[in-house]
C-alpha positions as CSV (number, residue, x, y, z in Angstrom):
1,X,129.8,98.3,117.1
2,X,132.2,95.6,117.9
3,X,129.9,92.9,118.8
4,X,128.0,93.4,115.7
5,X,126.8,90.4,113.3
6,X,125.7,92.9,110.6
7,X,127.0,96.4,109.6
8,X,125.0,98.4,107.4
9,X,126.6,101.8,106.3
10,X,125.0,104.6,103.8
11,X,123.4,102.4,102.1
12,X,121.5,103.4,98.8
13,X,119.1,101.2,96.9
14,X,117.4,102.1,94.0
15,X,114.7,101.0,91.0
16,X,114.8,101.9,87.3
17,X,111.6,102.8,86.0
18,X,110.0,104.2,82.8
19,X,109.9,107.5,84.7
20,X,114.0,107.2,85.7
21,X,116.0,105.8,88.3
22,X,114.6,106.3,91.7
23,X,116.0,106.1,95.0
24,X,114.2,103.2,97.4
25,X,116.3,103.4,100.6
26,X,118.7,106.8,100.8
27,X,121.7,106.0,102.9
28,X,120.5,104.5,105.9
29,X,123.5,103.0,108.8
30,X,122.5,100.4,111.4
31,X,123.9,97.7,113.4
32,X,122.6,94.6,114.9
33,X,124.4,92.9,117.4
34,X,125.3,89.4,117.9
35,X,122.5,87.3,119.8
36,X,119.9,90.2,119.9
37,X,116.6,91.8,117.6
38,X,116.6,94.7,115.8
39,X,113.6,96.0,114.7
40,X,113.0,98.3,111.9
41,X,109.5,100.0,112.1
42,X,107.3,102.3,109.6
43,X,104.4,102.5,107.9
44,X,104.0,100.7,104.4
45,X,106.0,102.6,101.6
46,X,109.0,102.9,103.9
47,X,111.8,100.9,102.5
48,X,111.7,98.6,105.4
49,X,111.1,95.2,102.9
50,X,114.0,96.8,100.4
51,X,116.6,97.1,103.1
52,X,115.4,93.4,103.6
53,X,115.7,92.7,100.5
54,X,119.0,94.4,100.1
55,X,120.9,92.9,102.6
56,X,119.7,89.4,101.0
57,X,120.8,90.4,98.0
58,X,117.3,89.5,96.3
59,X,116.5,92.7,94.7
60,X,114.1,92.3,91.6
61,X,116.3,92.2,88.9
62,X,117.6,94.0,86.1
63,X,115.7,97.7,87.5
64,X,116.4,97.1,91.6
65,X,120.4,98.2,92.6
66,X,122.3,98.7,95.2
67,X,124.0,102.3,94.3
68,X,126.6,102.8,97.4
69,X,127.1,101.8,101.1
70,X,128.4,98.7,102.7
71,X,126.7,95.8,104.2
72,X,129.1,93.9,106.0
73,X,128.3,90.2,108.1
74,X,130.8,89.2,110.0
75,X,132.9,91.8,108.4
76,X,132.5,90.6,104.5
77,X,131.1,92.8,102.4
78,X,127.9,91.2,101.2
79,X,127.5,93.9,98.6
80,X,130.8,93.1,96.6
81,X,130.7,89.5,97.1
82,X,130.1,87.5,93.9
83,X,126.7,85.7,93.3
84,X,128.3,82.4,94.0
85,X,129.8,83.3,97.7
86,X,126.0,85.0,98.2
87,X,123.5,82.1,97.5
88,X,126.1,80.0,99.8
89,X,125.3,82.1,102.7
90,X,122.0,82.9,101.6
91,X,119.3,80.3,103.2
92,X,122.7,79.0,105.2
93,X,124.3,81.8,107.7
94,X,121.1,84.5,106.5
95,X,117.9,83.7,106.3
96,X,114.3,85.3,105.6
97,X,111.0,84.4,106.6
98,X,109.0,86.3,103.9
99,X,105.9,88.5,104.4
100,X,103.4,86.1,102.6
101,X,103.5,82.1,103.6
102,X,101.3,81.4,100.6
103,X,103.1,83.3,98.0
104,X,106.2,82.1,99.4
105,X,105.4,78.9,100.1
106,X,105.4,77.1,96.5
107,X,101.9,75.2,96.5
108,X,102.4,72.5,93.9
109,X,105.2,70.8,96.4
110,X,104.8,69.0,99.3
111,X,106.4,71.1,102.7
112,X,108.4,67.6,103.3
113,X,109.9,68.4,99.7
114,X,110.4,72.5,100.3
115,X,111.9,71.7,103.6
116,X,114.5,68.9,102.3
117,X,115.7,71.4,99.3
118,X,116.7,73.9,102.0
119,X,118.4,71.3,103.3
120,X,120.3,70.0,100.3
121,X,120.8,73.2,98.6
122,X,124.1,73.8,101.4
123,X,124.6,70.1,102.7
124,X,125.3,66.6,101.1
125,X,122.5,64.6,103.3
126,X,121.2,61.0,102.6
127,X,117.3,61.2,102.5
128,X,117.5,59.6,106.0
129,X,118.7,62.4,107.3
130,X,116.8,64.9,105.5
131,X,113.7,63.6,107.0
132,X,115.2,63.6,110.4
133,X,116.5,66.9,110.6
134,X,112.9,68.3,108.7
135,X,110.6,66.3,111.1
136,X,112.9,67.6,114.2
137,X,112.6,71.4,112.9
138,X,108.6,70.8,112.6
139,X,108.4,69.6,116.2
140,X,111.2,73.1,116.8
141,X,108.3,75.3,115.8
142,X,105.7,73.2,117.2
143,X,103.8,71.5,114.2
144,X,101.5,68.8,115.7
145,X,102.0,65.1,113.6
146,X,105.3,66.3,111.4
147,X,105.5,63.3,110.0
148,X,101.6,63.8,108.7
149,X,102.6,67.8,107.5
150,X,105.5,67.0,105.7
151,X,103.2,65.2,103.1
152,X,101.1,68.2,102.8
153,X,100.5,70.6,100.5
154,X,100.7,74.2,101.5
155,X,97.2,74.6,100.8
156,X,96.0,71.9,103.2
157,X,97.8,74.3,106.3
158,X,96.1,77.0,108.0
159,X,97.3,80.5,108.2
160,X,99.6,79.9,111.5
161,X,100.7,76.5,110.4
162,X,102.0,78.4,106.8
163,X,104.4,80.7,108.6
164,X,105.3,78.0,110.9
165,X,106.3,76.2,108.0
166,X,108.1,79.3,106.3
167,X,110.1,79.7,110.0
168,X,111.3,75.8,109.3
169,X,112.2,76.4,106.3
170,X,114.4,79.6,107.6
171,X,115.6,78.1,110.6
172,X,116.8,74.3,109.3
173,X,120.0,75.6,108.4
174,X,120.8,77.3,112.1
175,X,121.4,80.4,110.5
176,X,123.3,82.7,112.3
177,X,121.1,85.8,111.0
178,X,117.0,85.8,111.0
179,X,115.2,88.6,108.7
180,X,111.4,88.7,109.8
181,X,109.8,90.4,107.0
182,X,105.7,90.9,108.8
183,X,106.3,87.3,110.2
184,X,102.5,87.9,111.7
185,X,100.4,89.7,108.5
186,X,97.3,88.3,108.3
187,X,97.1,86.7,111.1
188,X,94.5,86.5,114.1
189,X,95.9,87.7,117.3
190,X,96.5,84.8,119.3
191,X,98.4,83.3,116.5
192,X,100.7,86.2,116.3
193,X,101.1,86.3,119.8
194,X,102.0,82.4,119.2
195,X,104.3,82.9,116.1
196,X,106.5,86.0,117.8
197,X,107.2,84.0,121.0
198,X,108.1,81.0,118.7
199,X,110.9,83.4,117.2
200,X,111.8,84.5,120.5
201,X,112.1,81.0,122.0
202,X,114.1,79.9,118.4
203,X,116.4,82.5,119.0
204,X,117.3,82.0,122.2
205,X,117.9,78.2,121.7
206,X,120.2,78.9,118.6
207,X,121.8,82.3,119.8
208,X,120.9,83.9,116.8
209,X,120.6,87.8,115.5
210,X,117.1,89.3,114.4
211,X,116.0,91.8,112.0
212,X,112.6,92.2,112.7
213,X,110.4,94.2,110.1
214,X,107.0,95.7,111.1
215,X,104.6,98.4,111.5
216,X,103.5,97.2,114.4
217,X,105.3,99.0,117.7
218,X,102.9,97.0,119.9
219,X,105.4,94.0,118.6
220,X,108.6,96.1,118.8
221,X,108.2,96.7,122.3
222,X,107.5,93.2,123.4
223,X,110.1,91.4,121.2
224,X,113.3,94.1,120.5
225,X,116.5,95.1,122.3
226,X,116.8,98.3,119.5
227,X,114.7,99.9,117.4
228,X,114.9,102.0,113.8
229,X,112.0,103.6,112.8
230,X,112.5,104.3,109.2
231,X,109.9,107.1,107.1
232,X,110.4,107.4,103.1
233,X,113.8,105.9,102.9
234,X,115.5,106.6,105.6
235,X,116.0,106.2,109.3
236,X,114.8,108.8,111.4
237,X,115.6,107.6,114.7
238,X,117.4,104.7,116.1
239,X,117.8,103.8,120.0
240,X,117.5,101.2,122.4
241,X,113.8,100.5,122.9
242,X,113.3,101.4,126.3
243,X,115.0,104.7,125.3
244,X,113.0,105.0,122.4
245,X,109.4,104.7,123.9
246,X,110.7,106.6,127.0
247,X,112.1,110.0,125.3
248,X,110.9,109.9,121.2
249,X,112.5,112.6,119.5
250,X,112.0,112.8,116.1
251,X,108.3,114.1,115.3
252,X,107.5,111.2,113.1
253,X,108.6,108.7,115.9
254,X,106.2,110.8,118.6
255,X,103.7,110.7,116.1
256,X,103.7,107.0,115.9
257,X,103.8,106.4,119.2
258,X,100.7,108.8,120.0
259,X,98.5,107.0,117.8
260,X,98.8,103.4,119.7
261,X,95.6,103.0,121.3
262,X,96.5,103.5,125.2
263,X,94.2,101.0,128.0
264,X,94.1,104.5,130.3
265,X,92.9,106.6,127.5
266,X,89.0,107.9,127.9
267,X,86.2,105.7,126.4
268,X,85.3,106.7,122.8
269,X,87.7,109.5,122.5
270,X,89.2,109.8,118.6
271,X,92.3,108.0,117.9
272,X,94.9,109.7,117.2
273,X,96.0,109.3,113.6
274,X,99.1,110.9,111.3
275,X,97.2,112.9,108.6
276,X,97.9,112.0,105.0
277,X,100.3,109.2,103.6
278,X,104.1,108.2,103.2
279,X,105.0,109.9,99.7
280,X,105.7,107.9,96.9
281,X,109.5,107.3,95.9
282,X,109.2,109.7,92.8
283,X,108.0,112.4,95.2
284,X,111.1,111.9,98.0
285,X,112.2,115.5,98.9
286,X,115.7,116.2,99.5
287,X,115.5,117.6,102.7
288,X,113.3,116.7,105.7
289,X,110.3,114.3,104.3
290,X,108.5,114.5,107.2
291,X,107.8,117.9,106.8
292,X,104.0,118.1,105.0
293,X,102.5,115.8,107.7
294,X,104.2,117.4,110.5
295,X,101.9,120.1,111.2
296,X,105.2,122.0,111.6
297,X,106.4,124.9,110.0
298,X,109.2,124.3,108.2
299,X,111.0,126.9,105.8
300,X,112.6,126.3,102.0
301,X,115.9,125.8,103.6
302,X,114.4,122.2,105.2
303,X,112.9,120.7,102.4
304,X,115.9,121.1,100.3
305,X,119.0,120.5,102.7
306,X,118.9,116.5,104.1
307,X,119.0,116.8,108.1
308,X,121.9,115.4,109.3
309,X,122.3,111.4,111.3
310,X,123.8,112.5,114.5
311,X,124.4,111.0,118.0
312,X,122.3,112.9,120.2
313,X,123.3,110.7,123.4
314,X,124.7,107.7,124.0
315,X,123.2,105.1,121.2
316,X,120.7,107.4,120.6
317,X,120.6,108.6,116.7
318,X,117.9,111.1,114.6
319,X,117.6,112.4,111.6
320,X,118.5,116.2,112.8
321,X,115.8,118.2,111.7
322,X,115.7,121.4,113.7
323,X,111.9,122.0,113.1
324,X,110.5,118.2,113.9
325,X,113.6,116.9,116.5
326,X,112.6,118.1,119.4
């Protein structure tokens, strides 16, 4: 894609282990274009928080590794570049709002003190203008008395207020990339409501690209311009939204989307649900890994040959299994 901020080609990540090396995310291609959201969808187990992770370059280290593929922003190849060249764009051009504010979040330092490293880590600033620019990024995501907050511990904030914090932190550099990792776990409705319309608002303002990360479709429809819905490492299905939600055609994307509760669907009728759970990484199959939870019949021949990633219209891609593509 021309317009595209990030290119992400074949690529493979994987985890030593006492029980071998074994394969996170298996050779998944996206794009996101500049000035628009992404959003990568699955249940937990996935790979959606290690092709986060990935693309960051913040891989647990020595076991996680980045075995093959590209991952090119604006047209560098962040997996070749040396550690150096990577922690300069890292925070600066790409950054990540993490999946937990209080783990994140580092709770024997003030926010004013987080916030102002961010700062200083890619720009010479007198303290001046540290506080400026941090009290000018609280009132950004809407922190009441930034001033007051910046003195704070992170354990004197409320759930919302955290990851309003952790979007500061993300945003003070005007990246040119967001990763949303879960920007809303753990938190009530109205505040998620609150923090996803605070992204969209951010990114409008700034004219940046999105990656958002979630199991959540609910949040995908409201928020994306394209979708990839990603099951035991790979991605099964990638489209516009509209397209996606209008005509699903991978059986694991159906599935999905049949087990959202609907407003026109009879009182105290069972929700739908997928049966069983995402395999574990050691128990990947080569070929289609949608196959056990199906309910499809599929023969030896598609649990041992991978489906292939076609175009099956225009911008619409799936994992090409005969049996669950319908």
């Amino acid at each position: 894609m021309s317009n595209a901020i990030l290119q992400v080609e074949n690529l493979v990540t994987a985890f030593d282990s006492d029980a071998g090396r074994m394969t996170a995310v298996d050779g998944i291609s996206f794009d996101v274009p500049s000035g628009k959201t992404l959003g990568i969808v699955g249940e937990s187990g996935c790979g959606k928080s290690v092709t986060a992770f990935s693309i960051t370059r913040l891989l647990p280290q020595p076991h996680g590794k980045i075995l093959g593929g590209s991952i090119r922003f604006e047209g560098r190849d962040l997996v070749t570049l040396p550690l150096d060249e990577m922690q300069k764009i890292r925070g600066n051009d790409i950054s990540m709002i993490f999946q937990e504010p209080m783990t994140a979040l580092n709770p024997v330092q003030t926010v004013g003190r987080q916030l102002g490293e961010a700062i200083l880590l890619h720009t010479e600033c007198s303290r001046a203008e540290v506080l400026a620019r941090s009290i000018d990024m609280m009132k950004k995501v809407r922190i009441p008395a930034p001033e007051q907050r910046l003195n704070e511990y992170p354990h004197q904030l409320s759930g919302g207020m955290r990851q309003r914090v952790m979007i500061a932190m993300a945003l003070i550099n005007t990246p040119k990339l967001l990763i949303a990792d879960e920007p809303t776990t753990a938190l009530d409705v109205t505040v998620q409501a609150q923090i996803l319309e605070l992204i969209a608002d951010l990114q409008k303002e700034m004219g940046m690209s999105v990656i958002l990360i979630t199991h959540d479709l609910g949040v995908i429809a409201e928020v994306c311009d394209e979708v990839a819905v990603m099951y035991a490492g790979r991605i099964v299905e990638r489209a516009n939204v509209h397209e996606l939600f209008a005509k699903p055609r991978h059986a694991y994307t159906q599935s999905l989307l049949e087990s959202i509760p609907r407003l026109d669907s009879k009182p105290k009728t069972l929700l739908k649900a997928i049966p069983g759970n995402v395999p574990g990484i050691a128990d990947f199959k080569p070929g289609c890994r949608f196959a056990e939870r199906s309910g499809r019949d599929h023969d030896a021949d598609h649990l041992t040959t991978r489906p292939p990633f076609i175009e099956i219209s225009a911008n619409h891609w799936v994992e090409n299994c005969p049996i669950c593509v319908a």
